[in-house]
ROGU-774689 format. One record per residue (C-alpha): x negated, y negated, z; residue in one letter. Coordinates in steps of 0.1 Angstrom, whole numbers, padded with zeros to 4 digits, always signed. Each point is the difference from the previous one (the first is absolute). Example, Ala and Ser with C-alpha at 12.3 -4.5 7.8 and 13.67 -1.06 7.14 Angstrom:
BEGIN
-0123+0045+0078A
-0014-0034-0007S
***
This chain:
BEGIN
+0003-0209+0252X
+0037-0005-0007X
+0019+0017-0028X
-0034+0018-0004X
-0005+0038-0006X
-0027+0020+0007X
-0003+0032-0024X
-0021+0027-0011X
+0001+0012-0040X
-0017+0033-0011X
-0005-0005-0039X
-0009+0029-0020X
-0015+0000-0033X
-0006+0034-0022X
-0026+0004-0032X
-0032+0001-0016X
-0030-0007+0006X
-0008-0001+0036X
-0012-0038-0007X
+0025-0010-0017X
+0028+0012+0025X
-0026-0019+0028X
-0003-0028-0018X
+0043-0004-0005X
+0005+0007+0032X
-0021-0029+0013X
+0016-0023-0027X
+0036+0010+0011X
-0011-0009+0038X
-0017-0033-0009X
+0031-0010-0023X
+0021+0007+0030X
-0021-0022+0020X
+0005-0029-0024X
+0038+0007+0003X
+0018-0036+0009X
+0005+0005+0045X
-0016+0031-0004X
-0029+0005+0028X
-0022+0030+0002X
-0006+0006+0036X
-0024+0036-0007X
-0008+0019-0032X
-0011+0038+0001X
-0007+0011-0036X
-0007+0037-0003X
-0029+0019-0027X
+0019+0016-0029X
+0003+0038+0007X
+0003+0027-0029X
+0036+0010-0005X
+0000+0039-0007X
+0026+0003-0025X
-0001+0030-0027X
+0025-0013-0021X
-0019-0033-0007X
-0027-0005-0031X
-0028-0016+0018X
-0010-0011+0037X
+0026-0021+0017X
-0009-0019+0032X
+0019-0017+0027X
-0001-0030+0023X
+0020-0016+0027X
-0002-0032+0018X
+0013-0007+0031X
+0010-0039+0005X
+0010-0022+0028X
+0018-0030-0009X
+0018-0032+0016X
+0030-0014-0021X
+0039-0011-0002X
+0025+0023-0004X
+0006-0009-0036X
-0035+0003-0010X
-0002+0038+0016X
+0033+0010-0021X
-0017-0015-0032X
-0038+0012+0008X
+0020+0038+0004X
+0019-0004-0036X
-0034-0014-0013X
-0026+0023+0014X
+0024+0031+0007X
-0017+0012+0034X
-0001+0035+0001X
+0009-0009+0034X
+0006-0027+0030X
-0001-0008+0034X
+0013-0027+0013X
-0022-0007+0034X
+0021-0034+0013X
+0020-0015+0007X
+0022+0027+0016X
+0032-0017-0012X
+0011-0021-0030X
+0021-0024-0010X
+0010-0010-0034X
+0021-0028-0013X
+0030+0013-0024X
-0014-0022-0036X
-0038+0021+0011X
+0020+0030-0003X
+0022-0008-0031X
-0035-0006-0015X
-0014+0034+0012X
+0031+0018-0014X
+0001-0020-0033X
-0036+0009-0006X
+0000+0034+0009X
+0033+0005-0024X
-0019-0021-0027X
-0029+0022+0002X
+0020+0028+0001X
+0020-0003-0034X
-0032-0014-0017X
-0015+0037+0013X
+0035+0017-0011X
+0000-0017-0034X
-0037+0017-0005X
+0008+0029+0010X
+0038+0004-0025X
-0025-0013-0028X
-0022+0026+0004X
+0022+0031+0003X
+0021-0016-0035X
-0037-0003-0015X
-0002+0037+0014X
+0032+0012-0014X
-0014-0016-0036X
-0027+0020+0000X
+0015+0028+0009X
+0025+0001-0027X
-0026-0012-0028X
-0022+0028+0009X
+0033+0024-0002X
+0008-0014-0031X
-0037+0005-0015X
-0005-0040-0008X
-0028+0005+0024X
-0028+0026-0001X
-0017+0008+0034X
-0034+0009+0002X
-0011+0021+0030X
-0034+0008+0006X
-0014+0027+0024X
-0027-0012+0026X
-0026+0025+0013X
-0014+0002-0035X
-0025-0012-0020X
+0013-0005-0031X
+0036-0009+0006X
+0024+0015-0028X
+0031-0025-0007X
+0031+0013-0007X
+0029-0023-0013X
+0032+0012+0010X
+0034-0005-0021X
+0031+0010+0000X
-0005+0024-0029X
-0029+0012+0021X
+0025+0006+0036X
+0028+0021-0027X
-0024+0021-0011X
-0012+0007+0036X
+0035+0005+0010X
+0003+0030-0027X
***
């Protein structure tokens, strides 16, 4: 097929319960099958398997799919901004040819998406740095609570509460 690409995606998906990460997984490979000139040549889904993480409330489990596909060019560089592959192969063909306005849209995109994911990420650290200072200020009153026990004691600290620690 001409201007056709061959590929294979591995998707991975991470979290609770077992069924549920099964269950997402299959409905992140059938989406991509309904993808506009996407065609899924071979699907390999693997069973969730227990994550061993200590530092994690809970039991975490995690899945992979490996997928075979036959698109364009343009639809591979969106299906990779859209699905985020934890990684790609690209099987044929060997060489390719794009046209200059496929890759100003490539590049636009990827810049779009890009600044969208910088803007999220200034807004957060300024939400951060609110926070921050609020809590330094003592307009806000943290609670922290200590797992392992039962009964979970609360304290609230202020900033009386961190000057008289300091003395």
């Amino acid at each position: 097929m001409e201007g056709k690409i061959n590929a294979i995606l591995m998707l991975e998906i991470l979290g609770r319960p077992a069924e549920h990460v099964k269950d997402t997984l299959n409905d992140i490979v059938k989406k991509l099958g309904e993808e506009r000139d996407v065609l899924i040549i071979e699907k390999k889904i693997a069973e969730p398997k227990k994550v061993e993480n200590k530092e994690v409330k809970g039991e975490l489990f995690s899945s992979f799919a490996e997928v075979e596909i036959k698109t364009n060019l343009q639809t591979l560089m969106m299906i990779i901004y859209g699905y985020m592959p934890s990684h790609i192969e690209i099987i044929e063909p060997e060489n390719v040819t794009m046209r200059n306005s496929e890759m100003n849209l490539f590049f636009n995109e990827l810049m779009r998406r890009l600044h969208q994911y910088d803007e999220l990420a200034k807004g957060v650290m300024i939400e951060r740095q609110i926070l921050a200072q609020q809590i330094k200020d003592g307009r806000i009153q943290v609670e922290i609570k200590k797992p392992g026990k039962k009964e979970e004691k609360k304290s609230k600290i202020t900033k009386k509460h961190c000057e008289e620690k300091k003395k």
